[in-house]
Structures are given as structure tokens and as C-alpha cells.
C-alpha positions in Angstrom: 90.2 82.0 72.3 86.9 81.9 74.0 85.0 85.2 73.9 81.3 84.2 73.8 78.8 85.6 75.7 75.6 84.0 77.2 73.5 84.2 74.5 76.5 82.4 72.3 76.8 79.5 74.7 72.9 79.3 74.8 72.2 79.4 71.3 75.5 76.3 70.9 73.8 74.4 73.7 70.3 74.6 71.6 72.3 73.7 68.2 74.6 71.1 69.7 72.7 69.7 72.3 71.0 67.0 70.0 74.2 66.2 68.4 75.8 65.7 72.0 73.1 63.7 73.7 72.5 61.3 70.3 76.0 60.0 70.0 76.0 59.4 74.0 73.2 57.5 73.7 74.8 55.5 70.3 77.9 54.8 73.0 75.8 53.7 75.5 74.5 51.3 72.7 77.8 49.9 71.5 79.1 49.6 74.7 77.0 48.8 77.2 73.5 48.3 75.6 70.5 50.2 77.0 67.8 47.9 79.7 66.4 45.0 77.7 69.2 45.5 74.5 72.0 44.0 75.2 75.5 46.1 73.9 76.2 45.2 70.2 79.5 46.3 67.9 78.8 48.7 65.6 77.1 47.8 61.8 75.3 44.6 64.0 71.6 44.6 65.5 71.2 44.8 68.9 67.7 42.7 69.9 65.1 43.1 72.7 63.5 40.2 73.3 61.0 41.3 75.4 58.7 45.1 75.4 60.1 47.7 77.2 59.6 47.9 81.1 60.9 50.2 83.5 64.2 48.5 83.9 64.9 50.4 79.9 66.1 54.0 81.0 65.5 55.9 78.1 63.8 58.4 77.2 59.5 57.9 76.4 60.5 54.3 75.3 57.5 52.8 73.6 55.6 49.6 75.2 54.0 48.9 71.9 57.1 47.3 69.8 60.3 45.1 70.2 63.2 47.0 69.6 65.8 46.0 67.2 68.8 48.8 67.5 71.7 48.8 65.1 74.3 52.2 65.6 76.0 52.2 62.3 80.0 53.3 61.3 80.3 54.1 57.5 83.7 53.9 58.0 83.8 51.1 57.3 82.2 51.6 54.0 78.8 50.3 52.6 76.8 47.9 54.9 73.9 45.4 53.2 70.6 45.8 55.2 68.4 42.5 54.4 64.9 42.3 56.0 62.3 39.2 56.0 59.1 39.1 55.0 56.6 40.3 58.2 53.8 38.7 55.6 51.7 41.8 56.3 53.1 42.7 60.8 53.9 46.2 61.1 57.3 46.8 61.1 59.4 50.3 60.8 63.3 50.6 60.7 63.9 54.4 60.9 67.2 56.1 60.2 68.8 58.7 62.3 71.9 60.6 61.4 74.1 61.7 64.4 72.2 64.9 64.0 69.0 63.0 65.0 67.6 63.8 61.0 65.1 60.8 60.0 66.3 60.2 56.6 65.2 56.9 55.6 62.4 54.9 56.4 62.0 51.1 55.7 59.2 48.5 56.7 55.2 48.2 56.7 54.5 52.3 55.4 57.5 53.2 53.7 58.6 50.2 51.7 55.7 46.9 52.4 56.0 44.5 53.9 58.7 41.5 51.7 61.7 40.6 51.8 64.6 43.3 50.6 67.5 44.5 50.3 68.9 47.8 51.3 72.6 49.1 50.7 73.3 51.7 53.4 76.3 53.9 52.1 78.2 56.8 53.6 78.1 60.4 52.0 79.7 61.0 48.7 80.0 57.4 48.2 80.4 56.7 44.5 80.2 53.2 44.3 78.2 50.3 42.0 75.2 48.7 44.5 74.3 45.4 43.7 71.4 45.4 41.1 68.9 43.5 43.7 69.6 46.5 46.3 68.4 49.6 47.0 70.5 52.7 48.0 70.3 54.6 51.3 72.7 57.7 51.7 73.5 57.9 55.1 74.1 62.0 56.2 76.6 61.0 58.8 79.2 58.3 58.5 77.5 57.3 62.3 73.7 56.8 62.2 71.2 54.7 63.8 68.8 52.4 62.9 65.4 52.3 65.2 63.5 49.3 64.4 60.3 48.4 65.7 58.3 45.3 65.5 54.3 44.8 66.6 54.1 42.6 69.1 50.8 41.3 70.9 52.3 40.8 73.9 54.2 37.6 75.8 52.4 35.4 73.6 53.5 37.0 70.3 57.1 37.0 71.5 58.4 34.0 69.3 57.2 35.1 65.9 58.9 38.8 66.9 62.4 36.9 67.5 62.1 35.1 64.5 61.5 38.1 62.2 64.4 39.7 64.4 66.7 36.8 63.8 66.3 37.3 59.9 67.4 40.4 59.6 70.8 41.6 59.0 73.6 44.1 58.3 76.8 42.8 56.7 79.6 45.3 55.9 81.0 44.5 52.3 84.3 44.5 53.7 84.3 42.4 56.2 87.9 43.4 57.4 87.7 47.3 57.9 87.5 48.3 61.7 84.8 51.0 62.6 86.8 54.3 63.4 84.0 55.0 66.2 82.9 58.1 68.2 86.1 59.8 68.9 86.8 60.2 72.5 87.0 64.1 73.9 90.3 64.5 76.6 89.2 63.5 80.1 91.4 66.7 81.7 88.3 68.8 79.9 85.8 70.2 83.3 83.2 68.2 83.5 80.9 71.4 83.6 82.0 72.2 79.9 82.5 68.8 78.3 79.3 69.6 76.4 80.8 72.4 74.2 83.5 70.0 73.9 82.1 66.7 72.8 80.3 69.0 70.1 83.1 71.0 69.3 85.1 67.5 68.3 82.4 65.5 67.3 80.7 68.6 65.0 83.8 68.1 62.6 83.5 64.1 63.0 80.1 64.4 61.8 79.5 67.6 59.7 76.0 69.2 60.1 73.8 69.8 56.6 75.0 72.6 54.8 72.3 74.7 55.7 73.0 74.5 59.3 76.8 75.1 58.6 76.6 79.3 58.7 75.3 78.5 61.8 78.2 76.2 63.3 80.4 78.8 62.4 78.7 81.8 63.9 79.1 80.2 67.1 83.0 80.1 66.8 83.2 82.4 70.2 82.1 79.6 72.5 85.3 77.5 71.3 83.2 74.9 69.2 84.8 75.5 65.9 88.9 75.3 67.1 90.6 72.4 65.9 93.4 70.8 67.4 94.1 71.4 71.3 90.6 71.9 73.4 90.2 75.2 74.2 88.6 74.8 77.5 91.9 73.3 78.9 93.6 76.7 78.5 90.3 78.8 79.7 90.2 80.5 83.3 88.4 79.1 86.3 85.9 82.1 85.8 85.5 81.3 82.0 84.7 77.6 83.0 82.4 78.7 85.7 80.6 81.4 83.0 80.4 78.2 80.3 78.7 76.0 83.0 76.3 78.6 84.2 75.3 79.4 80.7 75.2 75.5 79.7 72.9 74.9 82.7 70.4 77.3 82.2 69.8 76.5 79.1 69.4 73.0 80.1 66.9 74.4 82.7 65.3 76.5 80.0 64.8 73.4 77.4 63.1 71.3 80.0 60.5 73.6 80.2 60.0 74.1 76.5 59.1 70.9 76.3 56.2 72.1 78.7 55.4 75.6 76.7 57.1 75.2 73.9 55.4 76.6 70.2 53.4 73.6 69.4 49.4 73.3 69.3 47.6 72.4 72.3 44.3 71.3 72.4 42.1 70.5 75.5 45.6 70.2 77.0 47.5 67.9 74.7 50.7 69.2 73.1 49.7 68.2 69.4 54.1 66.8 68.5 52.8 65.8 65.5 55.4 67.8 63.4 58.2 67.6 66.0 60.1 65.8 64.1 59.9 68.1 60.9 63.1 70.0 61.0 65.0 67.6 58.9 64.6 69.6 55.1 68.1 68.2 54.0 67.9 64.4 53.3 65.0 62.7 51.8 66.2 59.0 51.1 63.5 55.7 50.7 60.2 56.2 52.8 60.4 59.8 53.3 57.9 62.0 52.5 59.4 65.5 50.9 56.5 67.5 51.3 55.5 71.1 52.8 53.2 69.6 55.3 56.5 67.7 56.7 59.4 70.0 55.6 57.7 73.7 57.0 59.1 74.1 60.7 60.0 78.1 60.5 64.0 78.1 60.5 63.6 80.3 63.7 62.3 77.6 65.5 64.0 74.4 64.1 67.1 74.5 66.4 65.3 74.6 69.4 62.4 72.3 68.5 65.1 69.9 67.4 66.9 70.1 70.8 63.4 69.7 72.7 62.4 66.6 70.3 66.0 64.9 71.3 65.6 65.5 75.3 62.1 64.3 75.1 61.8 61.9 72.8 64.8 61.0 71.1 64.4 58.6 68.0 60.8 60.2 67.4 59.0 59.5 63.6 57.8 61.7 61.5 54.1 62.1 61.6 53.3 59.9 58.8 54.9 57.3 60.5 53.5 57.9 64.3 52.4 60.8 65.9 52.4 61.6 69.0 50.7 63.8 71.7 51.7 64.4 75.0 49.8 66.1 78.0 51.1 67.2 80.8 47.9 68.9 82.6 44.0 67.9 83.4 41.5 69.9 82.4 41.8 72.7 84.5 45.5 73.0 83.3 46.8 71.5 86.9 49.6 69.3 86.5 48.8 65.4 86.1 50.2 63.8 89.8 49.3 60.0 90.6 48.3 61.8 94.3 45.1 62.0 92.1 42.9 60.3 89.9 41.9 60.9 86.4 39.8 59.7 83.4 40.5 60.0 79.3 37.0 59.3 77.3 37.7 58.4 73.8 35.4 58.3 71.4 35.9 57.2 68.9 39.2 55.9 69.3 42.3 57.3 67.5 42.1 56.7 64.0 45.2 55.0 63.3 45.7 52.6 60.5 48.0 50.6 62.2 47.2 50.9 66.3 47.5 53.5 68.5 48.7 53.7 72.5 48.2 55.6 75.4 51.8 55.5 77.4 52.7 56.5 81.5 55.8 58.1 81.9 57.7 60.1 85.1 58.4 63.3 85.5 61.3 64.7 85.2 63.1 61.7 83.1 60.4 60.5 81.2 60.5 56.6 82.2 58.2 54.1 82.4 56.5 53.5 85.4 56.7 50.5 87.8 53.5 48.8 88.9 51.8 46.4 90.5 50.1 45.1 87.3 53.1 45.7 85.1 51.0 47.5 83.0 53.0 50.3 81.3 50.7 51.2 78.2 47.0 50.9 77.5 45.6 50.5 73.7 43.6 49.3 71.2 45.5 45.5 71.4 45.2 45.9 75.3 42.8 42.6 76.4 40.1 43.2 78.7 39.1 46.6 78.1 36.0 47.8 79.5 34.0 49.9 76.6 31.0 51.8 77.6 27.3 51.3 76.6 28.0 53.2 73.6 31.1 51.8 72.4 33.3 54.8 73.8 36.5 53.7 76.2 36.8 55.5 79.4 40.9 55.1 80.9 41.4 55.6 84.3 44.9 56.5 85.7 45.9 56.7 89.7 48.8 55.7 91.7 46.0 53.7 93.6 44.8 50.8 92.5 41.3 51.1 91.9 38.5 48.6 93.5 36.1 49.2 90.5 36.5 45.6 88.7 35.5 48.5 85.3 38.0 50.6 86.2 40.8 48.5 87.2 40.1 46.9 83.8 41.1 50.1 81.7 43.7 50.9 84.8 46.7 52.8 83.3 48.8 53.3 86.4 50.3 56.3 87.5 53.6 57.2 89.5 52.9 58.5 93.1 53.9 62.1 91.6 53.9 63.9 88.7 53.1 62.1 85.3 53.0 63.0 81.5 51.4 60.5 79.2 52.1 60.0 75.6 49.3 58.7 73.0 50.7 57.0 70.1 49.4 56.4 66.7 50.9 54.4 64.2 50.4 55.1 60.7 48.0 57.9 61.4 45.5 58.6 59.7 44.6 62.4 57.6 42.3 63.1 60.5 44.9 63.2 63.2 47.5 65.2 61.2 44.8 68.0 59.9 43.2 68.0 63.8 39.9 67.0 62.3 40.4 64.2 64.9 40.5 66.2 68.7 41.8 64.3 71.7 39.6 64.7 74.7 41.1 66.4 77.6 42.2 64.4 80.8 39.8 65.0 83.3 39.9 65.0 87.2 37.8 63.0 89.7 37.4 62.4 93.3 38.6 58.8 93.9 36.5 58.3 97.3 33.8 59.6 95.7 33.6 57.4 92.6 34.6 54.3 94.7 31.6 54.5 96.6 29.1 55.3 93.4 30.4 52.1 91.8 29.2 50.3 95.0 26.0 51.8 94.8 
């Protein structure tokens, strides 16, 4: 029987919602693949061959990397991982469990850069691994593997297939049949299938223990019943209560990610420890330390809900951080009605590279352009430093006549934008704050047009 109030259904949403809008977006994966990855079975790699444009509908895909997706089903039992030698690219395969947990990390950081082997295994599995392999424990029996390869753009496009084309996952039994996402009952209102999908995929996929108290303090919303859905015996006015409640706090999450308890500095929300709240699972290429394991409990479930809706698949900081403005300097809202500039100096210290991306508002796309440029960085040709070796980026919807300016052009949408700075394998600087981003600042686009003709 469902007898939760609206502060239940908004604390399920926040626990659940990452659970619900991961394993949609694994579905979407298997079945019909997502813009430039095409659909691949499950326990199989799924290949972009190109970077990510604005045809890829996901959300804050990066511009920097070829994606190689592979969702996993442990179901099937253990499932060989075998990567190539990158001789020295960066590379990063991240692990997700269906709870969006990074638990494993392997590539350029975590685990070099040679050939290896990796034996991915489902939880509680008690088997013998082969002596040349090492052992991931996957959380979840469906996970996700988020690889990422450098690529210097069209040019470096071959060598990126080929490294693609070596790797592999082979289940060791061949003739088992993934069990899959289990379907919810189609009769469920749409305005509550939320609560459903986690009610019947939060027993598919049990959370950590320590988020299980949780789960079941939340048994009034219906999430925790077995059998039967609840929600097909529920009133009209319970239904319309549950939807009310579910779309607030859908409202409300959105504009967390705006306000939400994270440092900000000259603007930028400082993400660099948005993707902390795993304190579970610590498998290869994690790093199990207080600086990455100390989100305060009271603010994990949220944070973890905000990290999934805007940026789902996100790294741990010692993998990439990331930074993400939403405002100029005056704390106005970024809109490609005007124009803006980002001086850096120096640049980001990352020991990899680092990336300044353009996304839309609300949905957090890339944008389309004229110049199909999507992403602006230290591998970007053509740049246009300054005199003293700074970089000055300029972002309109406008193209801009400046030949120096339309050089470092990151292009805006005609509205409302939020860009994204990447930086891969970051360096102690960034993650302390030693290193501060400047903020974004506005300027008058007649006006500076007609200085640069002076």
C-alpha cells in the first residue's frame, strides 16, 4: 500500500533517480545505440568512429575522445577484457555500476599504457582467474564500461580505430544469454513509471549496503513491494500526488545543478569531487583516499542524482575534472545574444590535456555551428596566444570578423549556454584550488569589432 508523503516521494526520486536514468541510458545503448555509437549486444564494445558532434544526444558528451561503450550483463558470468598497447596515447576505460559508482579504472593513469588482461566478474563470484589476468568485481551484475581514446582530430582517426579494433570482451561462456534489464508493465501511468522502474530494477540490481537502510526507509512510496506493481492498484488521486511530487523534484534537481553545495570561484562550479560519493567499491585504478571518499552522507544522494542528470559517466577527479560556469562575471547568465571572453593564463595544468566545451541549456548538448567547432583546447590548431603567452577565448552566437578572434572562436548557441573545462589527469594544483579559473567576462561585440579595425 502506498502511504508516502511528498517528502518520501522526493527523497526516492533523489535516491533512485540515478539508478533510473543510468539503466535507460544502458537500453538505449543495447538497443538502439546513442548518435555516433551504433547499438551493440550486451558484454561487446560499441565504437565511435568519429568525435562527438551534435547529432550524439547525451548529456555534456566530450569532444576531446572517441568513445568506445561496452554495457555489461554478469549474468552471464565472467567476461575477459583484453586492451592493446596505446605505446604511451591516453586512454581511460572507466567502470560504472548501475548505480553510476566508478569502481574500476583501466588505461593511461590507472593501469599504463601495455597490453592486458582484465577479468570482469559479477559480485560474490568465487571463481579461479586465469594467472595472466587481473580481477575486477563488478557491484552490479549490469555495469558499463566508458572508454575514451585521445584523438587529434580527423587526421588521428585511423590509429584511434585501430587501438579500438584490438580491444575486446569475450564472455568465458560463450553460450549463456544475458538475462538483461528487466522490463517494468506498460499498464504502469506513465507519470509514475519512475518509482516503478526503481522499485523493479532496485532488487535487480541491489544498492551498496550502506545505502540499503535507506532503500528500505522509503517503503511508503511503493519502491520496496515485490511482486504485482503497486501503482496499478493506486487511485487516480494517488497517481496524480506521485507525479506532482516526481516532477518537482525533477524541477528542483535541475536547479541544483545551478546552486548546488559545490565551490564556486569567479563563477565556475569547481565539480571536481562530484563524482566522490562512491565509498563502497574500490577495485584497480581507484584511489581510496579521504580526499576522494569525503562527500558528507547528507549530501551524497543528491549530489549523486545531480552528477547523473548533468553529467552522467563523469570521472573521478584524478582522472578529469571538471568545471562548469553557468554565469559572466557579474553573475548574469551566459546567452550567445552576447559575447564573451575567458583569459587563461597560464593554461590549465593538466598532465594529459585539458578542454573548454559549449553546451545548451536546458539539455546540455553540443552546439551546432558553422565552423563545427564544438570544443576549444590546448590540441586545438590555430590558436591565437597573446603577446605574453596567455590565451584569450572568445564565445558568441555571431561569428566574429576579428581574423584573432575567430581564431580562438568557441561558438555559442543563440540562447543560453553552460560551458564545461576539462582536465585530464589533473594536476595537484587544480584539485587543491591553487590553480583559479578566471571568470567569463562580458564585452560589447560592436564595440570590439570596430577597435580591431582601428
Amino acid at each position: 500500500m502506498i502511504t508516502a508523503d511528498k517528502s518520501q516521494v522526493e527523497q526516492a526520486f533523489i535516491f533512485g533517480f540515478p539508478l533510473v536514468f543510468n539503466l535507460d541510458q544502458v537500453g538505449r545503448y543495447v538497443e538502439t545505440g546513442v548518435g555516433a555509437n551504433p547499438a551493440a549486444p550486451f558484454n561487446s564494445f560499441s565504437h565511435a568512429r568519429a568525435l562527438a558532434g551534435p547529432a550524439d544526444n547525451f548529456v555534456s558528451i566530450n569532444n576531446d575522445t572517441v568513445y568506445s561503450m561496452a554495457q555489461l550483463d554478469l549474468s552471464v558470468g565472467p567476461v575477459m577484457l583484453e586492451v592493446p598497447d596505446t605505446a604511451g596515447r591516453y586512454y581511460v576505460l572507466q567502470f560504472v555500476d548501475a548505480w553510476t559508482n566508478n569502481f574500476a579504472y583501466v588505461g593511461h593513469r590507472a593501469t599504463g599504457t601495455e597490453a592486458g588482461r582484465f577479468l570482469i566478474v559479477p559480485p560474490a563470484w568465487g571463481g579461479v582467474a586465469p594467472a595472466d589476468a587481473t580481477v575486477i568485481v563488478s557491484p552490479t551484475t549490469v555495469a558499463s564500461i566508458v572508454g575514451r581514446w585521445a584523438c587529434d582530430g580527423e587526421a588521428d582517426l585511423p590509429a584511434v580505430h585501430r587501438l579500438q579494433d584490438a580491444a575486446s570482451l569475450t564472455p568465458l561462456n560463450p553460450a549463456a544469454t544475458p538475462a538483461g534489464i528487466p522490463a517494468i508493465d506498460a499498464a504502469v501511468p506513465a507519470e509514475v513509471q519512475l518509482l516503478e522502474k526503481l522499485r523493479v530494477w532496485s532488487q535487480e540490481f541491489p544498492p551498496a549496503v550502506s545505502d540499503r537502510a535507506v532503500l528500505d526507509g522509503l517503503a511508503p512510496t511503493g519502491i520496496t513491494e515485490t511482486g504485482a506493481s503497486p501503482y496499478l492498484a493506486a487511485s487516480a488521486e494517488t497517481i496524480a500526488e506521485l507525479g506532482g511530487a516526481l516532477a518537482a523534484s525533477q524541477a528542483a534537481l535541475i536547479d541544483y545543478l545551478r546552486t548546488g553545495d559545490v565551490p564556486v570561484v569567479n563563477g565556475w562550479q569547481l565539480t571536481y569531487h562530484f563524482f566522490d560519493y562512491n565509498t563502497d567499491f574500490f577495485e584497480v585504478g581507484t584511489v581510496n583516499t579521504p580526499l576522494f571518499t569525503s562527500v558528507p552522507p547528507e549530501q551524497k544522494y543528491q549530489m549523486r542524482a545531480a552528477a547523473a542528470l548533468g553529467g552522467l559517466w563523469g570521472n573521478h577527479s584524478y582522472e578529469a575534472a571538471y568545471a562548469s560556469i553557468y554565469v559572466d562575471e557579474t553573475g548574469e547568465q551566459l546567452d550567445g545574444a552576447n559575447s564573451y571572453e575567458l583569459r587563461l593564463d597560464p593554461m590549465p595544468p593538466a598532465r594529459a590535456f585539458w578542454s573548454l566545451t559549449m553546451y545548451s541549456m536546458p539539455d546540455f548538448f553540443l552546439v551546432e555551428n558553422e565552423i563545427k567547432r564544438y570544443s576549444i583546447g590546448d590540441r586545438t590548431p590555430g590558436l591565437q596566444h597573446n603577446d605574453d603567452g596567455s590565451l584569450t577565448i572568445f564565445m558568441s552566437a555571431t561569428r566574429p570578423a576579428d581574423p584573432v578572434k575567430l581564431a580562438n572562436w568557441l561558438p555559442a548557441p543563440a540562447g543560453p549556454f553552460r560551458p564545461l573545462l576539462r582536465m585530464y589527469e589533473p594536476s595537484t594544483e587544480i584539485i587543491d584550488g591553487s590553480y583559479v579559473i578566471p571568470a567569463i567576462t562580458r564585452v560589447a561585440a560592436q564595440a570590439s569589432e570596430e577597435q580591431s579595425n582601428d
